[in-house]
C-alpha positions in Angstrom: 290.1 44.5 -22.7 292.3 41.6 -22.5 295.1 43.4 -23.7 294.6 46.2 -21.2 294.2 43.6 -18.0 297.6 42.0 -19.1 299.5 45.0 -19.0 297.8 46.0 -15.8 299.5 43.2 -14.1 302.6 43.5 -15.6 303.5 47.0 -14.4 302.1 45.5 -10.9 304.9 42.9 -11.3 307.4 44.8 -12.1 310.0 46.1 -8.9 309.8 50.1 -8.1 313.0 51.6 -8.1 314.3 52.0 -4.2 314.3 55.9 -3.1 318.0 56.8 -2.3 319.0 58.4 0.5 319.1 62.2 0.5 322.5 63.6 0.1 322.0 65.5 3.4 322.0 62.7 5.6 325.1 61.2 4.5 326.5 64.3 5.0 325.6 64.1 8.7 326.6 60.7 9.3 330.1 61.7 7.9 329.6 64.8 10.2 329.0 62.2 13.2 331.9 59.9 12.4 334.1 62.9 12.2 333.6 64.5 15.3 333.8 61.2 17.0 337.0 60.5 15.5 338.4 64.0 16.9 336.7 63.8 19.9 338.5 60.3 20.7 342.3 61.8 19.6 341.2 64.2 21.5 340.9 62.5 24.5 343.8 60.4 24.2 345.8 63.1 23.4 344.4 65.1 26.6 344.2 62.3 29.0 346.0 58.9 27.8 349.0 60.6 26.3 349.4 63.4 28.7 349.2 60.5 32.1 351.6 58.4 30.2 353.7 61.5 29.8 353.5 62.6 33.3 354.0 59.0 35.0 357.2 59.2 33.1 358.3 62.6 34.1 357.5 61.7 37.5 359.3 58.4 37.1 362.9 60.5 36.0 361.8 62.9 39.0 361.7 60.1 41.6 365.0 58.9 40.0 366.5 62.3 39.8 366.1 63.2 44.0 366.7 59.6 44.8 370.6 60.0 43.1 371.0 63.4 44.9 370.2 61.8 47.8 372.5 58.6 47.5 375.9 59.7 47.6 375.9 61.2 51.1 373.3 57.9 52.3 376.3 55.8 51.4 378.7 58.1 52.9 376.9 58.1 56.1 376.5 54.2 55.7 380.2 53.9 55.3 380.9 56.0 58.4 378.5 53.6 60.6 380.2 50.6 58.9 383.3 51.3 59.9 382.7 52.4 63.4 380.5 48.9 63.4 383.6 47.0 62.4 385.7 48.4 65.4 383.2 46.8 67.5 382.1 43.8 65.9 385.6 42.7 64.3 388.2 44.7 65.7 386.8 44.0 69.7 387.6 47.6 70.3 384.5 48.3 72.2 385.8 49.5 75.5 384.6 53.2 74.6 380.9 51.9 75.2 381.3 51.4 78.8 381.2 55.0 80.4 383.7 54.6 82.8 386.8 53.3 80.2 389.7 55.8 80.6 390.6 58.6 78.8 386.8 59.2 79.8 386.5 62.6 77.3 387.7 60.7 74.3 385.4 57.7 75.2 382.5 59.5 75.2 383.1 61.4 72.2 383.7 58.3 70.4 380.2 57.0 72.0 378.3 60.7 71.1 380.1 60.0 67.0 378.7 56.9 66.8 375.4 58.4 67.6 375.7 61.6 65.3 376.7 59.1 62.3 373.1 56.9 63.2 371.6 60.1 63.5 372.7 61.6 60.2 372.1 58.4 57.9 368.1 58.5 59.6 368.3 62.8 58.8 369.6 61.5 54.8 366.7 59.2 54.4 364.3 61.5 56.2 365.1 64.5 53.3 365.3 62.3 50.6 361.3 60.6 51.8 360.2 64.3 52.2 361.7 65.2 48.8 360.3 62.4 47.2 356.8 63.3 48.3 356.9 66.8 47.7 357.0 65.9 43.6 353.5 66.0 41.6 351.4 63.0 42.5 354.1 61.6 44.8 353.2 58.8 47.0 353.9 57.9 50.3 356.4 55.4 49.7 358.5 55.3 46.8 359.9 52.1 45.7 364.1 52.8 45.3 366.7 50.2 44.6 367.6 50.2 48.3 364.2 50.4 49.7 364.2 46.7 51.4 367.7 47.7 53.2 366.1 51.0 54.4 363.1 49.3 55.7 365.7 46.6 57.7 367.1 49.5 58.9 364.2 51.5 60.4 363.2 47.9 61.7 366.4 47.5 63.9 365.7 50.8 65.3 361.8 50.7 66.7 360.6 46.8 66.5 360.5 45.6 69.9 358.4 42.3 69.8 361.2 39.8 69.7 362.1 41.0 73.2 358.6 40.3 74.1 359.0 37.0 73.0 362.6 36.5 74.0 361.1 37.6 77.9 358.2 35.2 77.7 360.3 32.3 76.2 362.9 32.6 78.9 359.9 33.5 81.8 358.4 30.7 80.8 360.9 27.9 80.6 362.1 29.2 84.3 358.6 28.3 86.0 358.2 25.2 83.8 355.7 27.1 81.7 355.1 24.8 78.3 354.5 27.3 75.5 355.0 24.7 72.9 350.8 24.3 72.6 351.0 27.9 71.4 351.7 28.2 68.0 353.8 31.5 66.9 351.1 34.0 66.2 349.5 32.7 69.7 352.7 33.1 71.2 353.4 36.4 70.1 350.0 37.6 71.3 350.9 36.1 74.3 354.0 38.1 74.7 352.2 41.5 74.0 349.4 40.6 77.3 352.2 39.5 79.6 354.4 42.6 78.2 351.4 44.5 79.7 350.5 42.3 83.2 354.2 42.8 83.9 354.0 46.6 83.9 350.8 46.9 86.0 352.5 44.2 88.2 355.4 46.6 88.7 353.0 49.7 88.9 354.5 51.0 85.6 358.0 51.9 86.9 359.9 48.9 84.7 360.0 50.7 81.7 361.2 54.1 82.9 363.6 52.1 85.3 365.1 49.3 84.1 366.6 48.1 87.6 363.8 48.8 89.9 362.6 45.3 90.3 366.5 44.7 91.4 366.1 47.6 94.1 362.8 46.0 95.9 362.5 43.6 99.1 362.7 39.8 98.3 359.1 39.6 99.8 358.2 42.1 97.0 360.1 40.2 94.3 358.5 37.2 95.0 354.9 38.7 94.9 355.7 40.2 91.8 357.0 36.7 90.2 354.3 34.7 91.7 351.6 36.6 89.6 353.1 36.8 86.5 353.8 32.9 87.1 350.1 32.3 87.7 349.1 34.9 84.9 351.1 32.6 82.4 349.8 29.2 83.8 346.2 30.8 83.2 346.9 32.0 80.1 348.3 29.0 78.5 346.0 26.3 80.3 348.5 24.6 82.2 349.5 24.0 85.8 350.6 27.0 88.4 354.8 26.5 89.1 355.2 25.2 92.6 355.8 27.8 95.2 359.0 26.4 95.9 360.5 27.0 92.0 359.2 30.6 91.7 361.0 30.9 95.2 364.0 29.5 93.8 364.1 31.2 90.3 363.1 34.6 91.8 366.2 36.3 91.0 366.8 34.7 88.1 363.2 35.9 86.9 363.7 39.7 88.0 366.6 39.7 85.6 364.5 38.7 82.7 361.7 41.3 83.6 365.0 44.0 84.5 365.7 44.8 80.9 367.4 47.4 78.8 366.1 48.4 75.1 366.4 51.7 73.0 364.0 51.5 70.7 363.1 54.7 68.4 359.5 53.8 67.3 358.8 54.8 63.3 357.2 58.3 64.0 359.9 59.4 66.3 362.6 58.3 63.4 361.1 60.8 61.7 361.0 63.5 64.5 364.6 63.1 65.1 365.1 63.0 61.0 363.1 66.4 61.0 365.4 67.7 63.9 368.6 66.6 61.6 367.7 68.2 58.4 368.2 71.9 57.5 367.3 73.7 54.0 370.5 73.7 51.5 370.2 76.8 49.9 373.6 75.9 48.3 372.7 72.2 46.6 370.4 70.3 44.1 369.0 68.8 47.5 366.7 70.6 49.6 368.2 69.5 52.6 371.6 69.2 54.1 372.4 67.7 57.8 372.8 69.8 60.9 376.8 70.1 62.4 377.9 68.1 65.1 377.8 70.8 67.4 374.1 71.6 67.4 373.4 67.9 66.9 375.4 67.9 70.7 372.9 70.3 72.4 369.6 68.8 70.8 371.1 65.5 72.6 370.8 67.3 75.9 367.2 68.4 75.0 363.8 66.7 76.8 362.5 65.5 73.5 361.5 61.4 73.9 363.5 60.6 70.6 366.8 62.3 71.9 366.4 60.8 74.8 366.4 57.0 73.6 368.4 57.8 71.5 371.3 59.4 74.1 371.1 56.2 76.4 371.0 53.7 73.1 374.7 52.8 73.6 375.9 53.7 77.1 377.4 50.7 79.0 376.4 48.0 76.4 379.1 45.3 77.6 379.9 42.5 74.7 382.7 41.2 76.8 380.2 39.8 79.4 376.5 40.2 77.4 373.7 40.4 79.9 370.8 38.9 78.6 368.6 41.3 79.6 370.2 44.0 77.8 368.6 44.1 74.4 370.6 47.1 73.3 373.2 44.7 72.2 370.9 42.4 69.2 369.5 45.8 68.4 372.9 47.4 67.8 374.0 43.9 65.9 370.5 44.4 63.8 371.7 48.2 62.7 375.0 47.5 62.2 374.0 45.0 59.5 371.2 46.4 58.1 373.4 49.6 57.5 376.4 47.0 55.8 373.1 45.7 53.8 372.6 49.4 52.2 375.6 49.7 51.1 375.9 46.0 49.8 372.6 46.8 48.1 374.1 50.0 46.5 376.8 48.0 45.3 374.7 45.8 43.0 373.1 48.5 41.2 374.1 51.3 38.2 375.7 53.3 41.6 378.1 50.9 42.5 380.9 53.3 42.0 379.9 54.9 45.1 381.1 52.2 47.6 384.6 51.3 47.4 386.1 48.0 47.1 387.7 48.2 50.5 384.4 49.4 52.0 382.4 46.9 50.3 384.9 43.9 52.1 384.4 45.8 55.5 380.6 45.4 55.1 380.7 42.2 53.8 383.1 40.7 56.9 381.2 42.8 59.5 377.5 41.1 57.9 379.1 37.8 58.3 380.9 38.7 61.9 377.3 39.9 63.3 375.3 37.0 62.1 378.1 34.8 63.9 377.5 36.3 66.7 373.6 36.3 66.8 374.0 32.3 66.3 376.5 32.2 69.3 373.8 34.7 71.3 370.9 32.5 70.7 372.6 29.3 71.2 
């Protein structure tokens, strides 16, 4: 009985064998692993591989259009640079002024310098458009020249420094102390009294730049007197005695009497729309119109024409009148445009702008900034 009760608990002691798995379910698992495995190349073959693939593609597309594109930019830059350098270095800007004999050559030199503008705005208007036509394209796409472009466009719409400029000078004719201000006050500033002076002048300064001159002195004076007291509100400080708006009337109706052109960033690309045709004949989709239809849609009522007709007429830089802003703005173009092809010069493309060329825009950058110094001094 003994025996049988000892070997009872031995087989209770001793460990049963552990069940292994069925052969089925490692086939499953392998199954699982499997498909998981394909179903992850599968995804970065689909997805990863494919976005990597077509980032690049559109990468050499965006490259491809922007070089079609940048020979005749820099051709048109080089045209503007050295029409820029007649009257910037050379002093032969006697064509400007509407009444300098031979009057038919003059203002064809006056409506060339406005076609080669014109054309360099149509060039960067078909090569944006192109650009954005490509799968995924963006809005803006970074180029080598983009900063220079952007300078550019800039010079052509930006009007707040004249704001500021009229304020400044406004200001320190009625005694005015802006200095408690700082700029972004300043500038905000410039925008409200930008608008007081309008309503002051019932909205007729803008389309006529020498109205103020044409009104009674009683008139004037009513006019400067609250735009005196607007800024002495405005900035906390004391009213101008009667007596120095009285004396400084004239003075003040030239600041207010002033002369811009500016082509704001939607109508730069109106008039680039109005410049480009399809090119049936080139890589490009677009070419630039001739001179002779650019001559007619000069003529036409469209706003961006019209600024653009008036930009240069009678701009005097033998005797600059500071109320004429046409003159900075033309300085700004002119060396933004010497800026694109400097810019050009410092990439792969440099081949396309010529040492000579490249010396023009590099004296006439130099030349303009002089003269912005001297002009603000």
């Amino acid at each position: 009985m003994a025996a049988l009760t000892h070997a009872a608990v031995q087989a209770s002691s001793t460990p049963l064998p552990v069940a292994a798995p069925p052969a089925s379910s490692m086939v499953v698992w392998a199954a699982i692993i499997g498909a998981t495995s394909a179903l992850l190349v599968s995804i970065l073959k689909d997805y990863l591989f494919e976005r990597l693939k077509e980032r690049r593609v559109r990468e050499q597309s965006e490259a491809t259009v922007y070089r079609q594109y940048l020979a005749p930019l820099s051709e048109s830059c080089e045209k503007i640079v050295w029409r820029s350098k007649e009257i910037f270095i050379d002093k032969r800007h006697a064509f400007l002024k509407t009444s300098t004999l031979p009057l038919d050559f003059n203002a064809y030199k006056r409506i060339s310098t406005l076609y080669r503008i014109a054309t360099l705005i149509g060039w960067i208007r078909g090569m944006n458009l192109e650009l954005r036509a490509l799968p995924r394209g963006k809005t803006n796409v970074a180029t080598p020249i983009s900063k220079q472009i952007a300078a550019f466009q800039k010079a052509l719409a930006d009007g707040p420094h004249v704001e500021l400029h009229r304020l400044t000078r406004l200001s320190a004719l009625w005694g005015i102390d802006l200095t408690r201000l700082d700029q972004t006050c300043q500038a905000a500033l410039a925008m409200r009294f930008e608008v007081e002076a309008h309503t002051a002048t019932e909205g007729k300064l803008k389309s006529d730049p020498d109205h103020l001159r044409s009104l009674p002195v009683d008139k004037k004076l009513e006019i400067c007197r609250r735009l005196a007291a607007y800024l002495a509100k405005e900035t906390g400080g004391k009213a101008p005695d009667d007596d120095v708006v009285r004396e400084t009337v004239e003075r003040a109706v030239g600041g207010l009497s002033y002369r811009e052109a500016l082509l704001y960033r939607d109508w730069q690309d109106a008039l680039g729309d109005a410049m480009i045709e399809r090119d049936p004949d080139s890589v490009r989709r677009f070419r630039i119109i001739g001179y002779e239809k650019f001559t007619r849609l000069l003529e036409t009522d469209a706003p961006w024409f019209a600024v653009l007709s008036r930009s240069i007429d009678d701009i005097d830089f033998d005797e600059i009148d500071p109320s004429d802003f046409r003159s900075q703005q033309l300085r700004d173009l002119s060396a933004a445009v010497a800026s694109i092809l400097i810019g050009i010069a410092g990439t792969k493309d440099a081949s396309l702008v010529d040492a000579t060329t490249l010396e023009a825009a590099a004296g006439l950058q130099k030349a303009i900034a002089e003269a912005t110094q001297t002009a603000g001094a």
